[in-house]
C-alpha positions in Angstrom: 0.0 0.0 0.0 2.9 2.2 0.8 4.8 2.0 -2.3 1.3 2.2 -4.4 0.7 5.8 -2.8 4.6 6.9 -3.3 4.4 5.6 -7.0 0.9 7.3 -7.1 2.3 10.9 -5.7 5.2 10.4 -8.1 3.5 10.2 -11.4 1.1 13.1 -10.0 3.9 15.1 -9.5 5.2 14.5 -12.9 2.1 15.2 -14.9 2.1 18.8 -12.9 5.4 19.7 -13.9 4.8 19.1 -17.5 3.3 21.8 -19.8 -0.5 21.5 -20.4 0.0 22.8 -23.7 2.8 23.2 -26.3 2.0 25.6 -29.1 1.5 25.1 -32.6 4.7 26.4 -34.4 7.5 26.2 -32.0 10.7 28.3 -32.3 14.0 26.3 -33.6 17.3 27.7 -33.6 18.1 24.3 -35.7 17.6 26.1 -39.1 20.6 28.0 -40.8 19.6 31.1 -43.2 22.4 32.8 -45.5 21.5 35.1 -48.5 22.7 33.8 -51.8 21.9 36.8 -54.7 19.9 40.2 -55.0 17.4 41.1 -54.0 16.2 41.0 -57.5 13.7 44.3 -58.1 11.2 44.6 -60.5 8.5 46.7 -61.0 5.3 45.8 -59.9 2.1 47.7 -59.6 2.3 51.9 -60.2 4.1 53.0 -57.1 5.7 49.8 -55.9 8.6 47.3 -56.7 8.8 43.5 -56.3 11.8 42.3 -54.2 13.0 38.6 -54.5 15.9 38.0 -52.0 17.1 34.3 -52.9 18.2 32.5 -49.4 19.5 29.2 -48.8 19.0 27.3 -45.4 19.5 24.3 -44.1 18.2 21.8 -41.0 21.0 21.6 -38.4 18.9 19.4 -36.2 19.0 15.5 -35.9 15.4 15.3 -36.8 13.4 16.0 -40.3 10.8 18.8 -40.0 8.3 21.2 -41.7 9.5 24.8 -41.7 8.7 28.3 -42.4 9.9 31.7 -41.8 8.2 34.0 -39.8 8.7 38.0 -41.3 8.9 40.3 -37.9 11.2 43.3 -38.8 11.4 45.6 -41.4 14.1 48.8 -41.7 14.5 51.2 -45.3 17.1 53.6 -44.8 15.1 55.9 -42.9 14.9 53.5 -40.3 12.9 50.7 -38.6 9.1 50.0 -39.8 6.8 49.6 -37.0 4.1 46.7 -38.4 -0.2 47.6 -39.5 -1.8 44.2 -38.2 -4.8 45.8 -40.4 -3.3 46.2 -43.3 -0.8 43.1 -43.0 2.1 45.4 -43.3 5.1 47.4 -42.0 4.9 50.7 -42.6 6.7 53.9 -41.9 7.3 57.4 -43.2 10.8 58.3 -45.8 13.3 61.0 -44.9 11.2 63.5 -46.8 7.8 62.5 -45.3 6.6 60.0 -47.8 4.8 56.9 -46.8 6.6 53.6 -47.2 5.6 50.3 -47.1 6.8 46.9 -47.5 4.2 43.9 -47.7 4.6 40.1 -48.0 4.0 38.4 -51.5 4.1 34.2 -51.3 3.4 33.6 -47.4 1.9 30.5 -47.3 -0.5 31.8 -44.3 -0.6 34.0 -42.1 1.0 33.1 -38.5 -0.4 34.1 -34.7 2.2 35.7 -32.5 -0.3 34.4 -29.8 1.3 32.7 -27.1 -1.2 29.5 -27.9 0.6 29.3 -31.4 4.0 30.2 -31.5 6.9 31.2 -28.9 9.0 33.3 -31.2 10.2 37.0 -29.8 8.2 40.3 -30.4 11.0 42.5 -31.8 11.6 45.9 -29.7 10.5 48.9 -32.1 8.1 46.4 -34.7 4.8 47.1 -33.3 4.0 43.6 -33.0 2.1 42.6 -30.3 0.6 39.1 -29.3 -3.0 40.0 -30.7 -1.5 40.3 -34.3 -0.1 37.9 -37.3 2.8 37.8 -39.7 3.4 36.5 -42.8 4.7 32.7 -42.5 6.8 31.9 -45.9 6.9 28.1 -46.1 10.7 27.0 -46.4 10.3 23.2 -47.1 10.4 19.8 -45.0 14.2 19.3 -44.4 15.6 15.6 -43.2 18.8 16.4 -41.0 21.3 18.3 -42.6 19.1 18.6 -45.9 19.8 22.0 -47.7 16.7 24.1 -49.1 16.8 27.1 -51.5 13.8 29.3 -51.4 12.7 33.0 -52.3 11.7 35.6 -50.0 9.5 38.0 -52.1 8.1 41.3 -50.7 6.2 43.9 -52.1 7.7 47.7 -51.7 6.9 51.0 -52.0 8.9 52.5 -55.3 11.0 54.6 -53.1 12.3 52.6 -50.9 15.6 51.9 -51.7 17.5 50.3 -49.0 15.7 47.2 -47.2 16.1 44.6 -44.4 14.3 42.2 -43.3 14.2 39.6 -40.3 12.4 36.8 -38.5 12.2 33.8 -37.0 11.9 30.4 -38.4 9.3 28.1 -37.1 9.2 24.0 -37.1 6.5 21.1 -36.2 7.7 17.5 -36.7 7.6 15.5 -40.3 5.8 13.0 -40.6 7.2 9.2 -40.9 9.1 8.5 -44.6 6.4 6.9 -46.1 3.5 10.1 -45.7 6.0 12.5 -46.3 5.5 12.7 -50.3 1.9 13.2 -49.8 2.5 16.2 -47.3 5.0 17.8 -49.1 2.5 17.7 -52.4 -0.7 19.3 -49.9 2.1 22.0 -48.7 3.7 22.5 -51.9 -0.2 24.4 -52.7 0.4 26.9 -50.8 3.8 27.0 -50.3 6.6 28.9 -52.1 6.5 28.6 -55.6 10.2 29.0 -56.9 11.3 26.9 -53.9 14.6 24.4 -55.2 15.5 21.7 -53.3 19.0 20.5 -53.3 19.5 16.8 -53.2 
């Protein structure tokens, strides 16, 4: 009877010190990111300019997972863009007064910095809060130490003409070997288009 209630008031003990909930897209420091060309600019619609900045990035971890890129800061050279929840963009005004604005183009959704769905950090100076949600860009399913290349693509006001951006990258688990194809095919829908896998 005695070692039922110790073994009883162990596993109680356990289940309280483990996390009720984990959230939907967790941070991961396991994903490398490196700029490989551009950004490219074209022009887009009157007033504004397409920006394709190629990136390469690969899974440092020991296990395979789906990623994406989370887009939470913004700068021109006038200085940091604080981000419109609203209007799903960072904004800010030029050196002469102008509005500027930079807006996502291929996100495959759009993420919730609530604390239910993601842990990553709410940049100092972005205007992000926890009530508001960022373009996600869909970077691939990596196995350990697979290398991905993908595009960020952003749309821009026409004078803007010095840009940086940043973020987080967000993972969930793959699934096993023999589902992956079919997941990769429903993600590849809505995922970046001019993504290039490296075998």
């Amino acid at each position: 009877m005695t070692r039922k209630v110790f073994l009883g008031l162990g596993l109680l003990l356990l289940l309280s010190a483990m996390p009720l909930t984990a959230v939907t897209y967790p941070l991961t420091w396991n994903i490398s990111f490196t700029q490989t060309g551009g950004p490219f600019i074209t022009s887009g619609a009157p007033g504004f300019n397409t920006w394709v900045t190629p990136v390469e990035s690969t899974n440092l971890g020991s296990s395979a997972v789906n990623v994406w890129f989370a887009w939470t800061t913004a700068q021109t050279g006038a200085g940091p863009m604080t981000w419109d929840n609203t209007a799903q963009q960072f904004e800010r005004l030029s050196l002469t007064g102008q509005p500027q604005t930079a807006a996502e183009e291929n996100a495959a959704f759009s993420l919730s910095l609530d604390p239910s769905s993601t842990d990553i950090p709410l940049p100092f100076g972005s205007g992000l809060t926890t009530s508001d949600s960022v373009p996600a860009f869909f970077v691939g399913t990596l196995a350990p130490g697979q290398t991905v290349d993908w595009d960020m693509d952003a749309t821009l006001s026409s004078n803007i003409f010095v840009f940086y951006f940043g973020g987080n990258f967000v993972a969930t688990p793959a699934p096993e070997p023999d589902s992956l194809p079919l997941l990769c095919s429903a993600l590849g829908l809505v995922g970046v288009v001019r993504r290039r896998l490296k075998r």
